[in-house]
Each structure stands twice: as structure tokens, then as C-alpha cells.
C-alpha positions, -999 to +999 in steps of 0.1 A: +000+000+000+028+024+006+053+016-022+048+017-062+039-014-079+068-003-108+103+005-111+101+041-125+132+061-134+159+066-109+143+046-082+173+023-078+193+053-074+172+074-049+173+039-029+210+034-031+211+074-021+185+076+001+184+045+026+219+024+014+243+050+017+227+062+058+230+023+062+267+023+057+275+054+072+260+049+104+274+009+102+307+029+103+301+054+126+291+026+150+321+004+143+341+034+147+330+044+180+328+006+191+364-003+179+377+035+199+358+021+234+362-015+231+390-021+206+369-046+189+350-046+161+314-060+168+299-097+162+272-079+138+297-065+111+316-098+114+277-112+105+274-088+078+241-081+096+226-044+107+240-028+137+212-023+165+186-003+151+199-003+117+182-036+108+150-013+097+169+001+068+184-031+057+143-047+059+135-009+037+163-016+010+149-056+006+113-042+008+114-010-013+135-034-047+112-069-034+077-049-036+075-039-070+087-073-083+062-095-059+033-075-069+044-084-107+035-121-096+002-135-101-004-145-064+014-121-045-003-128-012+003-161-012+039-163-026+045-138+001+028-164+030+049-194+010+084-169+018+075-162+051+070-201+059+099-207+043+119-177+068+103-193+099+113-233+094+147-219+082+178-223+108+193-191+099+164-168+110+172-162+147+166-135+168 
């Protein structure tokens, strides 16, 4: 409902501009400032998955290029219930 069911233009590029590039930054800035206090650098880079409250703009990136090309489908709503089964038997989906 809040997205556009196309690819127009230069959405790719207000989406690498827009949500990837703050994604990156503020993974570094975190790092940084984790790496200065603890002299470590954090188990979630080492994941390659979003610092603390960053996970919202990696889930914006996947949802903002995946919309568009799930409501191309036929059967959106259920090919959308079939990936979400598939997320919650798989072992990698934790916390």
C-alpha cells in the first residue's frame, strides 16, 4: 500500500542514495566508536548483519527493490505467506 507497484526512473538510485548510503554510514560510525571504546570490532559487522537499530533500513532496501517485483507475480499474497513459511522453518532466522 505504501510503495509503487513499478520500477520508475531513478528509483534504484534514490534507494542506493537515500536508505543504502545512511545504512553504511552509520554501520561505520558505530564500528568506529565501538572499535575506539572496546578495541573490537562487533559480532554484527563480522555477521554482515545491521547494527542495532539499523536492521530497519536493511528490511526498507529488501522491501522497497522486493515490492514492486512481488506484486508483478500472479499470487502475490500467497507467494509472500509461502516466503514467510519458508523464513520461519529456516535455521538461519534467529533473533
Amino acid at each position: 500500500m505504501l510503495t509503487k507497484p513499478a520500477a520508475v526512473g531513478n528509483d534504484m538510485q534514490r534507494i542506493v542514495s537515500g536508505i543504502l548510503a545512511p545504512l553504511l554510514l552509520f554501520t561505520v560510525l558505530y564500528e568506529l566508536l565501538r572499535y575506539f571504546l572496546n578495541g573490537s570490532i562487533s559480532g554484527y559487522t563480522k555477521g554482515l548483519a545491521p547494527y542495532w537499530i539499523l536492521w530497519f533500513l536493511l528490511s526498507l532496501i529488501f522491501w522497497r527493490i522486493g515490492a514492486p517485483l512481488l506484486l508483478a507475480l500472479r499470487w502475490p499474497l500467497l507467494v509472500s505467506l509461502g516466503m514467510a513459511l519458508c523464513a520461519l522453518t529456516s535455521a538461519q532466522t534467529g533473533y
